[in-house]
N, C-alpha and C positions, 0 to 999 in steps of 0.2 A: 947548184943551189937547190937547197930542199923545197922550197915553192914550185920552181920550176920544174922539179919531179915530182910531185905532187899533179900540179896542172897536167903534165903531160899522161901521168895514169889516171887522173880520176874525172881530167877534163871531159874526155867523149861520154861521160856516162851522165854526166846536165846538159851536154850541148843539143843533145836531141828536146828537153825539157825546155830548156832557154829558146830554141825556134820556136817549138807550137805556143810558146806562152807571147812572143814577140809576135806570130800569127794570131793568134787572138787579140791581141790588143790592135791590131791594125782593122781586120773585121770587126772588132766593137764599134771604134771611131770613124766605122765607114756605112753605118747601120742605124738607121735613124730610131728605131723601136730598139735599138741593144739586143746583145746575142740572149741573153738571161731573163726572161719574165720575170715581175719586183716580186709575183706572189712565189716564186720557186727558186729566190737565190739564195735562200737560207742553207736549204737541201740540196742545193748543188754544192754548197761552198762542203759542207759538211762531204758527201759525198769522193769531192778533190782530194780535203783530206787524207780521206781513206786510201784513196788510191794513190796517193803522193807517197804515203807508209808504205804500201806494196811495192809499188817501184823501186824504193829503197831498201827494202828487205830481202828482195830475191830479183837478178835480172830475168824475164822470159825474153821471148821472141820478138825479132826485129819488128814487126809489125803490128803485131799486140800490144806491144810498148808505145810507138807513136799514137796507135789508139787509145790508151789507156793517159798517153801523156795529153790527146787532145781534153781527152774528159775531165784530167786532173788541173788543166790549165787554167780552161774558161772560169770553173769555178774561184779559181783563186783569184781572180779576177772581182769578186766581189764590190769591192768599197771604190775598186774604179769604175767600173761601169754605173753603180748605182748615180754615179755625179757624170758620167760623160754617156749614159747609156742611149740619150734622147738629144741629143743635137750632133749636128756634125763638126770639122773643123774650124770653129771660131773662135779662136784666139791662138796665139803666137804658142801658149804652151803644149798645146794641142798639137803643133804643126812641129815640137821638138820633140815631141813624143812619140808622133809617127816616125821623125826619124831615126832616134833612138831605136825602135822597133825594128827600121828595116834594116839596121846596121848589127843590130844582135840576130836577124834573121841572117843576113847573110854571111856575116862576122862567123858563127857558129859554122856554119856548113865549110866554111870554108880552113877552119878549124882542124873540123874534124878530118877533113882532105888533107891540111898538112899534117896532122898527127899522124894518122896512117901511112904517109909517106916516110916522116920522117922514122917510126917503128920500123918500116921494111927497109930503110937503109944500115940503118943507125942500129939497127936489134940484132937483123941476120949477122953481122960482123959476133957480136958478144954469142946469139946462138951456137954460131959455127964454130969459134972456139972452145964453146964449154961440151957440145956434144964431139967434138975430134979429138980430145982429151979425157976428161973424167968422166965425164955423163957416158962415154963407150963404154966405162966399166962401172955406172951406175947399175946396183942391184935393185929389182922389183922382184918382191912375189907372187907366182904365178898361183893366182888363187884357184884354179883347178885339181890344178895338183899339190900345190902349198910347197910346191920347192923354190929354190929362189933362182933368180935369171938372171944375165947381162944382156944388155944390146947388143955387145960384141957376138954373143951366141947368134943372131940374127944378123953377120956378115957375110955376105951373098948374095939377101933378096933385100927389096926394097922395101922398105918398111914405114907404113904410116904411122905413128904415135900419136895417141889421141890420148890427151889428160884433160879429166872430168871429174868431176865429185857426183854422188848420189845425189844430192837435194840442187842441182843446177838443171831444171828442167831441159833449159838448150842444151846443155850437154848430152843429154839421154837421148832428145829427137834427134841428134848427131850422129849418134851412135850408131843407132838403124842405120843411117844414110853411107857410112862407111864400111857395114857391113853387108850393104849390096854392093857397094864395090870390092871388097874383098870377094862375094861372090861370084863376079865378074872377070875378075881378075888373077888369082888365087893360085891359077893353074899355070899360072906364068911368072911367077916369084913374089906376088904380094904377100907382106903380112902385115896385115890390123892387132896395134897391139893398144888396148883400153886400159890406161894407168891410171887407177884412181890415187887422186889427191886427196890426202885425209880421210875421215868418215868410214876407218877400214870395216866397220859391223855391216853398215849401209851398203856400204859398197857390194858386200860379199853376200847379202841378202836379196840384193838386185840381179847378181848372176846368177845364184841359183836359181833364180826362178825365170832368168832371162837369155842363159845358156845357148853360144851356139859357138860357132867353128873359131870365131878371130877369137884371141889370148887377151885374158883380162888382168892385168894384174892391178900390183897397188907398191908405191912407192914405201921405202925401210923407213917408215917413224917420220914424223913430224918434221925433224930437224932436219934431215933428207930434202925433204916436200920442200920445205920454206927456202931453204939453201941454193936448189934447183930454181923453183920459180922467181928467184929473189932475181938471179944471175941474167934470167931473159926476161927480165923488165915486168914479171909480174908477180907482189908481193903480194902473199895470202891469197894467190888464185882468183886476182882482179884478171878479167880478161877471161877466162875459162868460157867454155872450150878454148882448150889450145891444141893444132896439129901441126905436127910437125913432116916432111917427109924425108927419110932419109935413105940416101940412094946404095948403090949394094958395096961399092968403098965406105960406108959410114960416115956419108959426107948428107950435111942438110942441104939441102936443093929447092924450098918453099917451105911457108907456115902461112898457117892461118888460126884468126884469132877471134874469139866471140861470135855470137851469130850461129844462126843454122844457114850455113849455104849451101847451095844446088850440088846435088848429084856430078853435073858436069865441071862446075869447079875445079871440085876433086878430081876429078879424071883427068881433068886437064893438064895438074901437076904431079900425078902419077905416071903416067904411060909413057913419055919421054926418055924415064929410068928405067923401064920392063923389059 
């Protein structure tokens, strides 16, 4: 059902929004003076705004986002607090509202636990298919040399594939991160290969200036890009970063999805295959 895929792609990207806004409203109603001064809720609401638009516009970082989600929350918060900012729980609506709260507090997180679970069941299956068949002989351009590649050329070593687009900040602080493990590792059959997803000008303006040993390419045209990401559950490069790693038969063996995560992560799903 197209709701139901809908939810399940675009749901984790409000459910982080829907906690801290459920957490705010439970510390308003628990705050006799309210979280928002009456003289400064004008410019906070305005403020939320703002940064509700950025949120929406570009994802950053796990942590900057919750921050960002705290400060965008409270303010929206406005026209409730102003009426419940100064007493506490008295009345019956009050007391549905907290619950309501706690049920989207923990409703959400628990969410997003089964989304992720149910991606690394339910995706690795479609991944592994599309990359032990066509995606082996899916061509990128190796923007170095501007010749064109397959994966299958890279059958023997293990291979990380990292797809990112230029303007995906997490993607670019990823990037470093993979390519100290390529440094780590390198000499015992790793390859980092950096595929960008659309933005081929951007893309190709960030290596040159950003140039080092892993392989950057960029996937053949748009309709490529879409075709690919469509197939492992992310359309238009929801989700980005995406890594995949695939082992020296050209078999996937781990992915990961959105986020900058730790150095050891990675390694943890690398070294097994080396």
């Amino acid at each position: 059902m197209d709701w139901l895929r809908y939810l399940l792609l675009y749901g984790p990207e409000f459910a982080p929004i829907a906690s801290v806004a459920a957490a705010a409203v439970l510390l308003t109603l628990t705050q006799p003076e309210g979280l928002i001064p009456e003289t400064s809720r004008r410019r906070w609401f305005a403020v939320g705004t703002l940064v509700f638009i950025v949120l929406a516009w570009r994802p950053i970082t796990e942590g900057a986002f919750f921050v960002l989600c705290m400060v965008g929350a409270l303010p929206w918060l406005y026209w409730f607090t102003r009426t419940h900012g100064h007493q506490r729980l008295n009345s019956f609506r009050d007391w549905v509202i907290v619950l309501g709260a706690v049920v989207t507090l923990v409703g959400s997180q628990v969410f997003l636990h089964e989304v992720d679970y149910m991606r690394v069941s339910a995706g690795e299956t479609s991944i592994r298919a599309l990359y032990s068949s066509e995606a082996a002989e899916s061509r990128f351009e190796d923007y170095s040399t501007g010749e064109q590649r397959r994966l299958s050329d890279y059958r023997g070593k293990v291979v990380v594939l990292d797809f990112w687009r230029s303007s995906c900040f997490v993607c670019v602080e990823q990037m470093s991160i993979l390519d100290v493990l390529f440094d780590q590792y390198g000499a015992e059959g790793l390859v980092v290969i950096h595929v960008a997803a659309w933005e081929r000008d951007r893309a190709m303006t960030y290596v040159a200036q950003n140039q080092r040993d892993t392989v950057y390419g960029g996937l053949d045209g748009v309709e490529q890009a879409s075709s690919i990401f469509t197939q492992i559950g992310r359309p238009d490069g929801v989700g980005l970063p995406q890594v995949l790693v695939i082992d020296r038969e050209g078999i996937i063996r781990s992915s990961f999805t959105g986020g900058v995560l730790p150095y050891t992560q990675f390694a943890i799903g690398v070294i097994p295959y080396l």
